[in-house]
Backbone as ProteinMPNN parsed JSONL, in Angstrom:
{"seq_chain_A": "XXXXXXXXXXXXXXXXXXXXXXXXXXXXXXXXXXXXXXXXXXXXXXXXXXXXXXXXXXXXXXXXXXXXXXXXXXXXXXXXXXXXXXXXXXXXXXXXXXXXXXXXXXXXXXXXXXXXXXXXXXXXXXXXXXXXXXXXXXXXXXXXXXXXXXXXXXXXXXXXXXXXXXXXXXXXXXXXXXXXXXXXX", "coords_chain_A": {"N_chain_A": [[3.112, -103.811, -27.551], [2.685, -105.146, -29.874], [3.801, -103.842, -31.378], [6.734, -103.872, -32.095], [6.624, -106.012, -33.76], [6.246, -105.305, -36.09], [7.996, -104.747, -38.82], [8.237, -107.819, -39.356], [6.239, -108.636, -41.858], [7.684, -106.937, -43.86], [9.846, -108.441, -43.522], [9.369, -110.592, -44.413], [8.58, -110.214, -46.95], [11.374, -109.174, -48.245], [12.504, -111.566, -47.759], [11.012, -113.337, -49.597], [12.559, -112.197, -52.321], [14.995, -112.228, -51.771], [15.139, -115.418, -52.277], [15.023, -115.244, -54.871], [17.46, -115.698, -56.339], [18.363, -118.412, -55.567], [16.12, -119.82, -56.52], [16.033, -118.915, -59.145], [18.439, -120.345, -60.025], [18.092, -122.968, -59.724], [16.135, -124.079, -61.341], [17.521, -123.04, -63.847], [19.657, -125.073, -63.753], [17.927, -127.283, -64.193], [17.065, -128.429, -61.805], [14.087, -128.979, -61.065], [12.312, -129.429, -58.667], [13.412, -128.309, -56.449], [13.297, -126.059, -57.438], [10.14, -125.812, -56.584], [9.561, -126.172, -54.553], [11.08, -123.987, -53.226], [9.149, -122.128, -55.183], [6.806, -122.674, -53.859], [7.708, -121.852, -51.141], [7.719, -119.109, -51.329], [5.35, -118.183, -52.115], [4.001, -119.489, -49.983], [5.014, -116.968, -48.014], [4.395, -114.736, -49.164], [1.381, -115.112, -48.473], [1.545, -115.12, -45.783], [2.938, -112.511, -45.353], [1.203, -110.881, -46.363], [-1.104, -110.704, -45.059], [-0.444, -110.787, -42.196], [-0.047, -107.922, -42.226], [-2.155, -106.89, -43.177], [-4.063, -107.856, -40.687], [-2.632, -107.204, -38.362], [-2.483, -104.101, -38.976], [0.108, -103.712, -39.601], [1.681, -102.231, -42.23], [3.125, -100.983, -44.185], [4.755, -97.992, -46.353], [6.914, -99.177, -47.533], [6.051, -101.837, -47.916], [4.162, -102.216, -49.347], [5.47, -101.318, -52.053], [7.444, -102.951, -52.524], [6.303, -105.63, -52.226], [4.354, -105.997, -54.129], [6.341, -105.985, -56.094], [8.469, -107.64, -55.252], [7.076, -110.493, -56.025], [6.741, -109.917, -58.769], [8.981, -109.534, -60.105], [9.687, -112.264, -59.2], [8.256, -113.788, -60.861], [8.993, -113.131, -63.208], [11.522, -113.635, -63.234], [10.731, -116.838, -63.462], [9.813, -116.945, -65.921], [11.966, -116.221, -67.663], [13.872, -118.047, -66.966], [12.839, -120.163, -67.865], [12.623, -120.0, -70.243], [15.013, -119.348, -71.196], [16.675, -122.102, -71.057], [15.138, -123.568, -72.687], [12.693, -124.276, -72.289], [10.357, -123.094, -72.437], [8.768, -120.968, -75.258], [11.262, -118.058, -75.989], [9.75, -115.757, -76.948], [7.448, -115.558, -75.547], [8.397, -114.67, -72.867], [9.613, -113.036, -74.039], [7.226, -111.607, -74.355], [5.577, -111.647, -71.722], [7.057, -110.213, -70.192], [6.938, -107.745, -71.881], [4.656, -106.628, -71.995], [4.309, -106.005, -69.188], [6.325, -103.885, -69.346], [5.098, -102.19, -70.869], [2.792, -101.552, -68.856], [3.323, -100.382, -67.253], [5.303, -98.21, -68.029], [3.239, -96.34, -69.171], [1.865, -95.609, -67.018], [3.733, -94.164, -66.208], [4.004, -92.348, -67.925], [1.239, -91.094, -68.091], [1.742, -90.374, -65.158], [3.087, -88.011, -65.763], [2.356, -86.647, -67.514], [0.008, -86.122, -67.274], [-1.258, -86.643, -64.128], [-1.156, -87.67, -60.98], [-2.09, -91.128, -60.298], [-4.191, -93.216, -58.701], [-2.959, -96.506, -57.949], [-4.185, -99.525, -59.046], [-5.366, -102.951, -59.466], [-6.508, -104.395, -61.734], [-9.821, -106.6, -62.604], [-8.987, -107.585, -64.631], [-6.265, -107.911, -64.884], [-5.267, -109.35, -62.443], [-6.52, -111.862, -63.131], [-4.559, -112.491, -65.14], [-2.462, -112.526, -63.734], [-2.778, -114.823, -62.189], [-3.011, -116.442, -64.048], [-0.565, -117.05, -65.38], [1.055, -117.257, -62.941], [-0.536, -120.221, -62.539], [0.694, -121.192, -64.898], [2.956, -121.607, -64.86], [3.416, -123.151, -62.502], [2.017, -125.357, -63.499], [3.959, -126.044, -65.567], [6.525, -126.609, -64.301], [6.044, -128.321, -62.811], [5.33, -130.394, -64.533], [7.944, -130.769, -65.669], [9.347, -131.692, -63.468], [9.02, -134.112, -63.141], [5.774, -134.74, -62.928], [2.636, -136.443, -63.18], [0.934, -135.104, -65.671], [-1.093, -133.584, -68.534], [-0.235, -134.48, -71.619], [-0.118, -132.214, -73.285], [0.588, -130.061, -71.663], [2.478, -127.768, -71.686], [2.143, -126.774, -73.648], [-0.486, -125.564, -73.939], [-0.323, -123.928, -71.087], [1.856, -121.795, -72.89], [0.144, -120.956, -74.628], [-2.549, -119.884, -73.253], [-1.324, -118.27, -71.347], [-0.232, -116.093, -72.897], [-2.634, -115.418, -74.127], [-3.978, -114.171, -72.595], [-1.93, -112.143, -71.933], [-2.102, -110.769, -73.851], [-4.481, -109.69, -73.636], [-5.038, -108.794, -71.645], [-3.265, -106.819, -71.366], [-3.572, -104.822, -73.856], [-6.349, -104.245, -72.251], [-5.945, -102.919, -70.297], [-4.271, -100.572, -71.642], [-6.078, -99.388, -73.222], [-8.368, -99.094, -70.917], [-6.327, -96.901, -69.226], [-5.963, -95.122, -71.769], [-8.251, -94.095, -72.108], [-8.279, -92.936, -69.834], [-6.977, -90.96, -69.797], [-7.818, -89.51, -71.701], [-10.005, -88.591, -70.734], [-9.474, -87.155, -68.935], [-8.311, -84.554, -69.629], [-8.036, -81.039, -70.213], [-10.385, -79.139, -71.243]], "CA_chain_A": [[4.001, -104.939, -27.677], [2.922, -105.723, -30.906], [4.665, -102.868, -32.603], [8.083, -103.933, -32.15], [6.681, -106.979, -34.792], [5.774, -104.739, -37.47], [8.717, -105.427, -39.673], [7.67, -109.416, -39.946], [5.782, -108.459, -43.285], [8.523, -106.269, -44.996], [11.282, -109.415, -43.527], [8.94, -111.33, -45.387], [8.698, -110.192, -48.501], [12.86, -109.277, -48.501], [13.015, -113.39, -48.054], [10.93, -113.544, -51.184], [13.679, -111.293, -52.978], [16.398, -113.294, -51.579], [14.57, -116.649, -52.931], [14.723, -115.338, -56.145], [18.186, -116.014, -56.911], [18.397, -119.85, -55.605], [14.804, -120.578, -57.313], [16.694, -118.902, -60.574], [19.826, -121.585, -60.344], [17.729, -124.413, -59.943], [15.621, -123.891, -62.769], [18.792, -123.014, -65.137], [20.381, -126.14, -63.848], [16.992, -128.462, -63.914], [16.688, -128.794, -60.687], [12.823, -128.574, -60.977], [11.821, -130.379, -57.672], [14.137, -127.682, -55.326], [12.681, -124.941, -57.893], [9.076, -125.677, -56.969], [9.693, -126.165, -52.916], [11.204, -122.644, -53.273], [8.794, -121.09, -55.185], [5.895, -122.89, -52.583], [7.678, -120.778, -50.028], [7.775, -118.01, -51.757], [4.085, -117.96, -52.382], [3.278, -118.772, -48.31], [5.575, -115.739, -47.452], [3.389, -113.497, -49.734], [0.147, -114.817, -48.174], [1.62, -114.443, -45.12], [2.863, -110.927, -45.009], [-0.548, -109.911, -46.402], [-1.792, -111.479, -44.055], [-0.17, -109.737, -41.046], [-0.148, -106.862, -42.713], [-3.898, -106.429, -42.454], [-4.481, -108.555, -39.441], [-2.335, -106.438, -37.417], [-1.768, -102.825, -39.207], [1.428, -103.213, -40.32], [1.534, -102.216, -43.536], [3.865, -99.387, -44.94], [5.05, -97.747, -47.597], [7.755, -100.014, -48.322], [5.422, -102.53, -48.276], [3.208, -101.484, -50.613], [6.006, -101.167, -53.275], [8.111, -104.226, -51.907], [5.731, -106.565, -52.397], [3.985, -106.189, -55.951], [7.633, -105.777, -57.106], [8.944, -109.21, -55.297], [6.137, -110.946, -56.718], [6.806, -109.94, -60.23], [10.627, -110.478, -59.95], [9.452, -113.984, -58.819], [7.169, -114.371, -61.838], [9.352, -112.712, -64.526], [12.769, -114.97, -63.663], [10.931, -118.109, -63.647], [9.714, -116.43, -67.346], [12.981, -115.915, -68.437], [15.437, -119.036, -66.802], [12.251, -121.307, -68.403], [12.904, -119.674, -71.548], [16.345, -119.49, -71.987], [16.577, -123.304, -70.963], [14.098, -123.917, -73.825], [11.156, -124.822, -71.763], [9.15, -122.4, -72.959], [9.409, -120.051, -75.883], [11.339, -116.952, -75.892], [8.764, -115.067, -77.131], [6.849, -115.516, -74.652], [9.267, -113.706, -72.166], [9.088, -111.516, -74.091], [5.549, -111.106, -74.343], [4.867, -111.509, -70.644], [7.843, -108.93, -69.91], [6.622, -106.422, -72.888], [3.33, -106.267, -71.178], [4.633, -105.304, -67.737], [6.792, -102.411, -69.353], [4.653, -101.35, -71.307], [1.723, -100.536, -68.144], [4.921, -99.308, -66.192], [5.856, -96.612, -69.178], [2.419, -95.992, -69.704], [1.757, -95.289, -65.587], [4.871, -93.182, -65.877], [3.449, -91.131, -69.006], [0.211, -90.812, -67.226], [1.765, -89.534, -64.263], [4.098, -87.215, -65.916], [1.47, -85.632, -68.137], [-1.744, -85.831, -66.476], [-1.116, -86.386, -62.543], [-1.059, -89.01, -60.247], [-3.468, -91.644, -60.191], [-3.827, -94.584, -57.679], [-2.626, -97.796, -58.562], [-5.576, -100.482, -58.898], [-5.138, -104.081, -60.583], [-8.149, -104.558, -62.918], [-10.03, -108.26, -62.317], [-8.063, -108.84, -66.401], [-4.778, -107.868, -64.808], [-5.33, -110.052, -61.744], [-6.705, -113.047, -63.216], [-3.51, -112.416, -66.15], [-1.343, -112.94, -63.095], [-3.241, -115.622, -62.086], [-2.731, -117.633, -65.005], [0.925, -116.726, -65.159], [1.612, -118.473, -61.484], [-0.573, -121.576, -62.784], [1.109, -121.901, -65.808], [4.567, -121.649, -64.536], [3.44, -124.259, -61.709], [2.178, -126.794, -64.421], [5.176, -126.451, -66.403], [7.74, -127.075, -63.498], [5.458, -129.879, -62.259], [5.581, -131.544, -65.48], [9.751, -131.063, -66.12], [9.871, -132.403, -62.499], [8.363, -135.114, -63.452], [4.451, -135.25, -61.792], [2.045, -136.757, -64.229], [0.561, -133.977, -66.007], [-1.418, -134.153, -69.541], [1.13, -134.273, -72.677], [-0.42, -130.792, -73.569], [0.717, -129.264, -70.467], [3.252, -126.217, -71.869], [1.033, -125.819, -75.418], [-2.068, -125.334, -72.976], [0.492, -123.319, -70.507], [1.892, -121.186, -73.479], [-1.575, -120.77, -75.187], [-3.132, -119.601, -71.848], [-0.038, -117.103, -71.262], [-0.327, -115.497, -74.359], [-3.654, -114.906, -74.644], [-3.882, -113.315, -71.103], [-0.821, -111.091, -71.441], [-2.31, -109.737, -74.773], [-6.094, -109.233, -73.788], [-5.067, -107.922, -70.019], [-2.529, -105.355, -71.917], [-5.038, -103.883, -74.436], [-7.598, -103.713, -71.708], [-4.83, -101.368, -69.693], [-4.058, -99.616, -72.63], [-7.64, -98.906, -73.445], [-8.819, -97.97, -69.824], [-5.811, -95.939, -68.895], [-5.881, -94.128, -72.591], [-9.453, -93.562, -71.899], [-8.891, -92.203, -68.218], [-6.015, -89.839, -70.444], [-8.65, -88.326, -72.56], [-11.379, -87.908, -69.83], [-8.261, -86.007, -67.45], [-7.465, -83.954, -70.524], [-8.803, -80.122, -69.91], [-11.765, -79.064, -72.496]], "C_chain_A": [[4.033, -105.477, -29.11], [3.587, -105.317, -32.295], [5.844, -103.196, -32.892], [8.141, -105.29, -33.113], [6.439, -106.623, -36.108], [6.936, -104.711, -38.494], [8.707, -106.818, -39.862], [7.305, -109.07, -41.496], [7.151, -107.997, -44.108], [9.779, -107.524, -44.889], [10.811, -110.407, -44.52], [9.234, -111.411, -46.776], [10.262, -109.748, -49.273], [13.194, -110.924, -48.466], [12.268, -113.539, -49.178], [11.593, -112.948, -52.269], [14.776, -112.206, -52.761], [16.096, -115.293, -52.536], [14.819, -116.648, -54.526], [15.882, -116.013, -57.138], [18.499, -117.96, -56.751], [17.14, -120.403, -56.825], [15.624, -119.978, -58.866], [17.913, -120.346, -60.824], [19.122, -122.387, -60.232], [16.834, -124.419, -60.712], [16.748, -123.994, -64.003], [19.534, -124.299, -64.608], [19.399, -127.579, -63.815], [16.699, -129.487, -62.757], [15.041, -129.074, -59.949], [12.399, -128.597, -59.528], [12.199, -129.095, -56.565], [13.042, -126.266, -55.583], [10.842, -124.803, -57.015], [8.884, -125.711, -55.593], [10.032, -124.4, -52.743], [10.131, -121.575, -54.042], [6.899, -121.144, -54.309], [6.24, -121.916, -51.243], [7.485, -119.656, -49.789], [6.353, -117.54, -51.885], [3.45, -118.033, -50.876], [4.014, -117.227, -47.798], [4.801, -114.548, -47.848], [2.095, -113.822, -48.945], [0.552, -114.099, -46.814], [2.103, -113.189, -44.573], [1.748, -110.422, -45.363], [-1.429, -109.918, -45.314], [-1.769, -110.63, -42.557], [-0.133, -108.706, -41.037], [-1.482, -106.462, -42.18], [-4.174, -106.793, -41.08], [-3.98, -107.496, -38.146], [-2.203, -104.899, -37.716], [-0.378, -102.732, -39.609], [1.613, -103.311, -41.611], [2.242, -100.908, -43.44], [4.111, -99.005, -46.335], [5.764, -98.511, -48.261], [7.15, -101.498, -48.721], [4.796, -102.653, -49.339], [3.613, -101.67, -51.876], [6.424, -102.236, -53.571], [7.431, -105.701, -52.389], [5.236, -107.067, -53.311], [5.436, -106.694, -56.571], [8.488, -107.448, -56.824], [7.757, -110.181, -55.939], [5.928, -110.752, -58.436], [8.31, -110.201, -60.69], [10.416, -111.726, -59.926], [9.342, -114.449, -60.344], [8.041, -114.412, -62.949], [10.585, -113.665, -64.776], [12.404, -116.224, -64.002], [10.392, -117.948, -65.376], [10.85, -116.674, -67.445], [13.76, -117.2, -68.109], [14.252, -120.177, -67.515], [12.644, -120.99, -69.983], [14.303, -120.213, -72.236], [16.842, -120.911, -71.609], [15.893, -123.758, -71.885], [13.243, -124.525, -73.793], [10.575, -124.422, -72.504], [9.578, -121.474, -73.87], [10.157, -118.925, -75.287], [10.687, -115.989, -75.983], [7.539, -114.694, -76.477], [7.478, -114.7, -72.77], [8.916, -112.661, -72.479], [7.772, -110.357, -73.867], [4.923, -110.545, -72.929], [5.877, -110.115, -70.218], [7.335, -107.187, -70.472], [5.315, -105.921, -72.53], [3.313, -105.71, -70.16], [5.173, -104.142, -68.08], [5.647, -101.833, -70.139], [3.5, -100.184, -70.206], [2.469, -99.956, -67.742], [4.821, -98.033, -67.018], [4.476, -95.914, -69.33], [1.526, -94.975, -67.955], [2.486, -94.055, -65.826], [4.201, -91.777, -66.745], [2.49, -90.707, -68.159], [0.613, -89.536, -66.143], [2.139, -88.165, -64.526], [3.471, -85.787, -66.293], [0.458, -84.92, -67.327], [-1.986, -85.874, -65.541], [-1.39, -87.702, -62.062], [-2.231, -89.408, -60.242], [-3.095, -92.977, -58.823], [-4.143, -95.902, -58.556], [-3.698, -98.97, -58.343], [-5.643, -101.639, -59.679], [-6.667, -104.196, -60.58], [-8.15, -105.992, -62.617], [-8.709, -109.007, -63.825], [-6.539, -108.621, -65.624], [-4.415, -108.785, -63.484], [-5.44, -111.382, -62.343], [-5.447, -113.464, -64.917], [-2.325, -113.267, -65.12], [-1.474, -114.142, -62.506], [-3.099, -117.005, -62.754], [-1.494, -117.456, -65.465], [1.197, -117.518, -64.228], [0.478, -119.89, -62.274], [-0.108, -122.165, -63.992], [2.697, -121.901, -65.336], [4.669, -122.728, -63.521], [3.177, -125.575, -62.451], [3.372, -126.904, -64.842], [6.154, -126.927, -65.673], [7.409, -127.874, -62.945], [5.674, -130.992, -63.222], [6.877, -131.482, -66.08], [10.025, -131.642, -65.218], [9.186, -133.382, -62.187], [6.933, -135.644, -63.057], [4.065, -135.451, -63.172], [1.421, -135.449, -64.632], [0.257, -134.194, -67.787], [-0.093, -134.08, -70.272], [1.163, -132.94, -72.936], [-0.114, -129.79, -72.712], [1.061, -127.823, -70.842], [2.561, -125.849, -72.873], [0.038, -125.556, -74.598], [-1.309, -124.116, -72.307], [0.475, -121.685, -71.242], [0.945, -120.371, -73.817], [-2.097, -119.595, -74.485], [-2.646, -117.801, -71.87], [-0.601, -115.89, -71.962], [-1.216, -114.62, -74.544], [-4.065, -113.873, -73.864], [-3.258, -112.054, -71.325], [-1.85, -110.21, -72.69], [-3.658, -109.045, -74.459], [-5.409, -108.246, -72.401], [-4.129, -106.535, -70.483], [-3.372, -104.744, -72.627], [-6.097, -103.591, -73.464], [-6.604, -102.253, -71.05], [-4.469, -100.48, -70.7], [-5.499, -98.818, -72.662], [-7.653, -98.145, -72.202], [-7.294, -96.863, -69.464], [-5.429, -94.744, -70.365], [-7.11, -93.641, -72.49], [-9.596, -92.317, -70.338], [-7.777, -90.825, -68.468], [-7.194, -89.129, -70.939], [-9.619, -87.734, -71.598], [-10.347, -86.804, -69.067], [-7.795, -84.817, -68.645], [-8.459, -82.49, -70.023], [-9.132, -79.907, -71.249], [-11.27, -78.335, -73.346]], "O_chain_A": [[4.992, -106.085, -29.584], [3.817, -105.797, -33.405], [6.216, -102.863, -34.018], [9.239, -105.783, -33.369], [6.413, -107.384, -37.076], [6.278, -104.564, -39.524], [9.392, -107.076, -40.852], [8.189, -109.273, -42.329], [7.606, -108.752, -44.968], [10.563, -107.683, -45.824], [11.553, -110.984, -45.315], [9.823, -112.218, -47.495], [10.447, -109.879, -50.483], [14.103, -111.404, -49.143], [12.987, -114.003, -50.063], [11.093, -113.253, -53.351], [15.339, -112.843, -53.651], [16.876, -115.997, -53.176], [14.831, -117.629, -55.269], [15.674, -116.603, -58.199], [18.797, -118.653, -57.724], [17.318, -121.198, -57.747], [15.747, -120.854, -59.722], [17.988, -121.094, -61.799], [19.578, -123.173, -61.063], [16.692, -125.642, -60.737], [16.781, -124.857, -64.88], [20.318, -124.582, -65.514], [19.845, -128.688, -63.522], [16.327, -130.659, -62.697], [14.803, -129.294, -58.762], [12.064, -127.469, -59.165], [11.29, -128.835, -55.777], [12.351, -125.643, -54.777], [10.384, -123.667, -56.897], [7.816, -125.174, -55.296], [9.233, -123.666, -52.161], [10.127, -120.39, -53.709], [6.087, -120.227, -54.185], [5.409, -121.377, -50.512], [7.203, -119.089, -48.734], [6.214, -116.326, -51.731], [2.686, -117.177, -50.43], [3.302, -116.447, -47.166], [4.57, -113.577, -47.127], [1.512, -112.784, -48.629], [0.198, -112.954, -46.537], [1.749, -112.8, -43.46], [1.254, -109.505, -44.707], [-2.292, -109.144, -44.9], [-2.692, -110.05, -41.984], [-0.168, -108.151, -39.939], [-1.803, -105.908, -41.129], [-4.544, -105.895, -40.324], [-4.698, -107.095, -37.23], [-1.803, -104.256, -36.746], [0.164, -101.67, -39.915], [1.71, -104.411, -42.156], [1.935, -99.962, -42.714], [3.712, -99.637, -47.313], [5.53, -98.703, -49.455], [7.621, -102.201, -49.615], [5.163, -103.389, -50.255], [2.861, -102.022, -52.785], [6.085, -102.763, -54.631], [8.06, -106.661, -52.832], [5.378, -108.255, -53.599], [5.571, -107.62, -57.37], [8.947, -108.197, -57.686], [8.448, -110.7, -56.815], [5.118, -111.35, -59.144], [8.648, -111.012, -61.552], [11.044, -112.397, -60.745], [10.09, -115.241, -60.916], [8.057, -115.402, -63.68], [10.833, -114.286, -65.809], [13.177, -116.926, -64.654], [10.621, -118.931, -66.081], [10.931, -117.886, -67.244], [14.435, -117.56, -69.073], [14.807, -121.247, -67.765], [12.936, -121.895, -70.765], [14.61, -120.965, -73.161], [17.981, -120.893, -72.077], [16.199, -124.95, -71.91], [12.79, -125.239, -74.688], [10.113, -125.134, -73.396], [10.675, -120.972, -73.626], [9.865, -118.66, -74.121], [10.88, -115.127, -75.125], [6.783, -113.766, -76.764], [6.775, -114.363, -71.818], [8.323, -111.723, -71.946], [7.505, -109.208, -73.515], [4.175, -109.58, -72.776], [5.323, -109.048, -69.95], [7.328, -106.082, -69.931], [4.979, -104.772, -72.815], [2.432, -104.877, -69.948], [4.803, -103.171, -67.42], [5.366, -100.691, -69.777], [3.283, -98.978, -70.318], [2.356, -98.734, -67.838], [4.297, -96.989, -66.63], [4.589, -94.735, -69.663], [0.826, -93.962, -67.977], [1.932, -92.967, -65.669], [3.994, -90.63, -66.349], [2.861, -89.849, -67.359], [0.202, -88.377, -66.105], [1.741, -87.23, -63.832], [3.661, -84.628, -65.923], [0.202, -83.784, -66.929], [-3.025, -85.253, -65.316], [-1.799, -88.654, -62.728], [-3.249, -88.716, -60.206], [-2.056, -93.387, -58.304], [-5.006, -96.231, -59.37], [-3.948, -99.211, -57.162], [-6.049, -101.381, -60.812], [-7.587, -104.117, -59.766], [-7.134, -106.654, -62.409], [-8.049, -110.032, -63.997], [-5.668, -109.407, -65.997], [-3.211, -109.019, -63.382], [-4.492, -112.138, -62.13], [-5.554, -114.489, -65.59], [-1.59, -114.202, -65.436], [-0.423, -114.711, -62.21], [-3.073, -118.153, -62.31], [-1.512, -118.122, -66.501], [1.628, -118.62, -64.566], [1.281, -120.764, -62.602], [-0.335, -123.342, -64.271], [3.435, -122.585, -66.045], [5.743, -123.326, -63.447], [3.788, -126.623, -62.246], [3.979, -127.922, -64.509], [6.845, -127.762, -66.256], [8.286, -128.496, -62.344], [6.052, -132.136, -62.965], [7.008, -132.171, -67.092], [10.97, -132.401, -65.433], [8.743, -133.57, -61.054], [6.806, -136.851, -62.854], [4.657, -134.993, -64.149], [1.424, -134.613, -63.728], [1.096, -134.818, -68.437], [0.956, -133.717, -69.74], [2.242, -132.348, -72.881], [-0.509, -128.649, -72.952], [0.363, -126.854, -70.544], [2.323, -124.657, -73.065], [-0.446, -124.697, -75.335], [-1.569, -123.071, -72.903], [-0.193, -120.721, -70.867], [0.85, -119.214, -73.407], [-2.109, -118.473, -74.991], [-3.181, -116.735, -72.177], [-1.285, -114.962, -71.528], [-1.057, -113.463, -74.936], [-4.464, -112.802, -74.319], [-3.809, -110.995, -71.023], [-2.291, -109.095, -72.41], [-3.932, -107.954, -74.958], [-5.415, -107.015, -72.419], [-4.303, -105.417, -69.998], [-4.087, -103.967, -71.993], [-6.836, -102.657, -73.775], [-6.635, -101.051, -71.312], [-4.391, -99.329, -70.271], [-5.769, -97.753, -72.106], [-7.218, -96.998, -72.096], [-7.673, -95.697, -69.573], [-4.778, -93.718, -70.165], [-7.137, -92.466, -72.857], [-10.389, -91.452, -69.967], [-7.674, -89.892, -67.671], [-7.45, -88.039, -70.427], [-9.987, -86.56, -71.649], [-10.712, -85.678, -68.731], [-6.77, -84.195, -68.364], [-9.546, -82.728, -69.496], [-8.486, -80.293, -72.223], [-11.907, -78.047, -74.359]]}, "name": "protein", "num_of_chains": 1, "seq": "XXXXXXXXXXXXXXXXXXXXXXXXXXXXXXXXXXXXXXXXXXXXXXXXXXXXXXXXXXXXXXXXXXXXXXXXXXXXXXXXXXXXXXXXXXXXXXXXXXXXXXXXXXXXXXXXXXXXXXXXXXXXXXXXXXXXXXXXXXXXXXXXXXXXXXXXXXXXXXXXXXXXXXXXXXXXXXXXXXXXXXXXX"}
């Protein structure tokens, strides 16, 4: 009986895909307050498809892919509509963006050359994303007006920054290191 619920998770995380475009317009129109209810939902929908996912076995392939990928869609628009509103630098888009392609291209090389590996977020690339969702929640707390220090987005920024660059060099490093060890003698 409980098989015929095993799409719940994947409906899930397609409503965090669909979210993405309202939580984009109310950001680009300073709607903060709507933005931050939407991306609260967006964040229970991820626990809870993980959630049922394990709890019950349903977990698939499309899951698997579905889910990292709405979860960085999430992350990367409220990057970019904070940006180009002039919340937050541009450069920092870029930064957090130029970090994601680069493990992507660098996965892809990997695979292309040297063979498939399994996909594994490192504690630096976890606690990168980590401080990505709490700096994107300060900053839209303090445009939608909650008290929040003065330093909020230079702390925010700062944070960002420092993350995207250390958690990319560590991925560079270990996956150019796990290139040379896979290399034949």
């Amino acid at each position: 009986m409980l098989n015929r619920w095993r799409w719940i998770p994947n409906g899930l995380t397609l409503l965090r895909i669909l979210l993405v475009l309202p939580f984009a317009w109310s950001l680009a129109n300073d709607h903060y307050r709507s933005a931050l209810v939407l991306f609260f939902v967006a964040a229970a929908t991820d626990g809870l498809d993980g959630l049922l996912a394990r709890m019950f076995g349903w977990k698939s392939r499309l899951g698997a892919i579905a889910d990292p990928l709405a979860d960085k869609l999430l992350l990367v628009v409220a990057y970019l509509m904070l940006s180009v509103t002039g919340v937050l630098p541009i450069w920092l888009f870029l930064l957090v963006l130029g970090r994601d392609l680069v493990i992507v291209a660098g996965g892809l090389v990997f695979h292309r050359l040297i063979g498939p590996f399994d996909v594994q977020p490192s504690i630096l690339g976890k606690l990168n994303t980590l401080v990505q969702i709490l700096a994107v929640l300060a900053v839209m707390l303090a445009e939608a007006g909650f008290p929040l220090p003065a330093r909020t987005h230079d702390i925010a920024v700062a944070t960002v920054a420092g993350m995207a660059v250390i958690s990319g060099v560590h991925y560079v490093g270990l996956w150019g290191l796990r290139a040379l060890r896979s290399r034949p003698s």
